[in-house]
N, C-alpha and C positions, 0 to 999 in steps of 0.2 A: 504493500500500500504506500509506503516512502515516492513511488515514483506518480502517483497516483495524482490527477490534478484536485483531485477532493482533499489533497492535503499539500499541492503543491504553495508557496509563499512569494511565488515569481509574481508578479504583478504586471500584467498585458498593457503595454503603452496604445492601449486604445481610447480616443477623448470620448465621454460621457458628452452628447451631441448627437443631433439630426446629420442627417446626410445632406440637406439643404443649407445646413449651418455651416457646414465645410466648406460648402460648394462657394458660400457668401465670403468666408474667411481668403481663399486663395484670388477670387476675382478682387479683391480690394490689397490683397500683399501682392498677386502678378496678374495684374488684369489683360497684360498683353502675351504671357507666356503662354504657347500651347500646352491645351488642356489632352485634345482629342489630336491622332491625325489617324484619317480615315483613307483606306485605300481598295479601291473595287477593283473587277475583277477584269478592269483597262487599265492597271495602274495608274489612273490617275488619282490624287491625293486631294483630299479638302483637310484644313486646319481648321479648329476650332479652338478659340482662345478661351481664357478662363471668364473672363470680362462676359464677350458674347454668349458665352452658354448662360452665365449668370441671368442678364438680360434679356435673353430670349425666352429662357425658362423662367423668368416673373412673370413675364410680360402675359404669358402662355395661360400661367397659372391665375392670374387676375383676370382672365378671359372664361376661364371655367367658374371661376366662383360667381362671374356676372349673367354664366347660363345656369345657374341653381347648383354648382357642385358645393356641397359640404362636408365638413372632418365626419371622416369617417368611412366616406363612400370608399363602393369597391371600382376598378374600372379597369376593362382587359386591355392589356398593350400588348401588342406583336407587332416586329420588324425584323429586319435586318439590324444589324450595326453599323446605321446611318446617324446624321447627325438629330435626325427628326426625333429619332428613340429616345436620345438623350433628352434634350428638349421636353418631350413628352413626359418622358419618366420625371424628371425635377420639378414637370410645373404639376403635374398630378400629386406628388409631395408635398410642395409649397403648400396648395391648396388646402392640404387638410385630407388627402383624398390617395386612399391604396391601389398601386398597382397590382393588378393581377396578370405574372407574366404567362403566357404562354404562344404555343405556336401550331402554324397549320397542319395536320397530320392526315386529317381524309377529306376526302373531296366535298361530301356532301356533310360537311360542317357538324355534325354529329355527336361526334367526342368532343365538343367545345359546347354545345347546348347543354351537352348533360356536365359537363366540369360548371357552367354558370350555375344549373339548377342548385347543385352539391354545395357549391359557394354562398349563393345565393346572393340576392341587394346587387348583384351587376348592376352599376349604372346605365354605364358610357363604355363603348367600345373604341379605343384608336387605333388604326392598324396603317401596316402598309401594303400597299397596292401591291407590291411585289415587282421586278424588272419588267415584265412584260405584262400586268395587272390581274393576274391569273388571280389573286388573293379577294379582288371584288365579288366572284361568282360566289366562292366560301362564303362569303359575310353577307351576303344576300339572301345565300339560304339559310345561315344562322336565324337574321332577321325575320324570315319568313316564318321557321320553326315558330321563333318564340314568342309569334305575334297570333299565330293559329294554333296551336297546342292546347287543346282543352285543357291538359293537364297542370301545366306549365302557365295558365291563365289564371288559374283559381286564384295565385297569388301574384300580386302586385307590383311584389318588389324583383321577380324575376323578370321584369321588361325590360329593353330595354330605351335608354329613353331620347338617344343622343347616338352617334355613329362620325365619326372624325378619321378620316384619311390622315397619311402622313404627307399627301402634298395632292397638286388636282391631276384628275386622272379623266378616262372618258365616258366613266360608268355614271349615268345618269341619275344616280340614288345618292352619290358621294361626294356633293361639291362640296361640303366643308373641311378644307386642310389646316393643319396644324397652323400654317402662317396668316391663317385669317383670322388666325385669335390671339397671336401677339400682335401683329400690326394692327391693330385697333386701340392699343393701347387706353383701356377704360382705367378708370381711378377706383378702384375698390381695395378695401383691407383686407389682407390674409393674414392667418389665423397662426394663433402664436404654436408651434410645435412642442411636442417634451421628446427627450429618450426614446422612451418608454411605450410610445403611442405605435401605431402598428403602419409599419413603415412598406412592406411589399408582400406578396403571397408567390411564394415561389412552388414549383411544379414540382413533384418525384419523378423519376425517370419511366415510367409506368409498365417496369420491366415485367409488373404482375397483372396487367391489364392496363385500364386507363391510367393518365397519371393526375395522384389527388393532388390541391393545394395546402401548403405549408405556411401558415404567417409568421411575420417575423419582425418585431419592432424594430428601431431604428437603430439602437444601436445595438440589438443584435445581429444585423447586415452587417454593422464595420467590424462587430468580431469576425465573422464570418473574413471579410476580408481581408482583416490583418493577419486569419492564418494562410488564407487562401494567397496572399501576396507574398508573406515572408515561406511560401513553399516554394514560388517559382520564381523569384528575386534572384537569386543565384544565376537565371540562366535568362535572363534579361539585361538589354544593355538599353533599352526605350521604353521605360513604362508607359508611358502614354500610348503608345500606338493600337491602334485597335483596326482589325480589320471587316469588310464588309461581309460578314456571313451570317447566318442564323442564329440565335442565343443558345447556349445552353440549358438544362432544366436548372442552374444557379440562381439564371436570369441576368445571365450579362454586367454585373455589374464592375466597375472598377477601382480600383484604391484612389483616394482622393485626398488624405491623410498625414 
């Protein structure tokens, strides 16, 4: 038991802190240093500075609270490892408002209607379109499901009530993208955070079937990540770099710390 962390005395340099608090702390000490660089599958790169995410993910987040999001809600994100993700994920935080990550696995949307049902209180969906927009038809028939489900009707709070692209696309049910709700820039307050509030819903790998959701306060994500970093830190020479592919069931997240 000596080796045992139930009795270890080592004290984990992780800050007692939101993940949105961080995100505020580095945009005001390096507002111009990258944050993010992202690189698809043209190598071509986009930067994203600490500043910009900052500001885009207010801005995002003051956009959701002004269409009725409130602390506490749940709301599914799925993308790539684009900058919109990030964006999305911070201002759905800011807001007072949990990510539920997950990602597309069958065609006719199916194992994501019944993950909402299980979760339950789904708000809002943001997703992305995908390279070639293939991701609109899924989210369609999600919406379809969950609008005609007798079953899934009975209750109220499995609707869902809101649908947010991560940019515009040419699917006629999808014009609102993530950039339509920073660039408006409304004036509303957001909502002060703790610790301790419940920061993301992360996936299991649903090696035994579907996979269930996991919540996880907020700074139990940066434990999360201060082991997850200090395991592959050794063999990193750019922690920032991120590239453009699928999430993990972790849910993508990075050290920011």
């Amino acid at each position: 038991m000596e080796a045992s962390y139930l009795t270890s005395n080592t004290a984990l340099a992780v800050p007692y802190t939101t993940y949105p608090e961080l995100l505020r702390k580095w945009a005001s000490k390096t507002p111009d240093k990258a944050a993010f660089i992202f690189v698809d599958k043209d190598l071509r790169r986009t930067v994203l500075s600490y500043n910009d995410l900052y500001e885009n993910s207010t801005k995002f987040a003051k956009g959701l609270v002004h269409h009725g999001v409130k602390q506490g809600d749940i709301i599914g994100l799925s993308g790539r490892n684009v900058p919109e993700w990030l964006i999305a994920n911070f201002g759905i935080q800011m807001a007072g408002g949990c990510p539920l990550y997950f990602t597309f696995c069958q065609k006719d949307g199916n194992d994501i209607v019944t993950l909402f049902q299980g979760v339950g209180k789904v708000k809002l969906l943001i997703f992305d379109p995908g390279a070639e927009e293939q991701n609109c038809a899924i989210v369609s028939r999600i919406e379809e499901k969950m609008s005609t489900d007798v079953e899934l009707n009975l209750f109220s709070t499995n609707k869902l009530e809101r649908v947010i692209a991560f940019y515009k696309n040419a699917h006629p049910s999808f014009n609102q993208s993530i950039s339509d709700f920073y660039a408006a820039d409304v004036d509303v307050e957001l909502p002060r955070l703790d610790p301790e509030d419940l920061g993301a819903i992360f996936l299991t790998s649903g090696s035994m079937g579907l996979s269930k959701g996991v919540p996880h306060s907020h700074h139990a994500i940066l434990t999360i990540c201060h082991h997850f970093f200090k395991s592959i830190s050794p063999h990193l020479r750019e922690p920032s770099v991120r590239f453009a592919r699928s999430h993990l069931p972790l849910g993508g997240f990075s050290r920011v710390f």
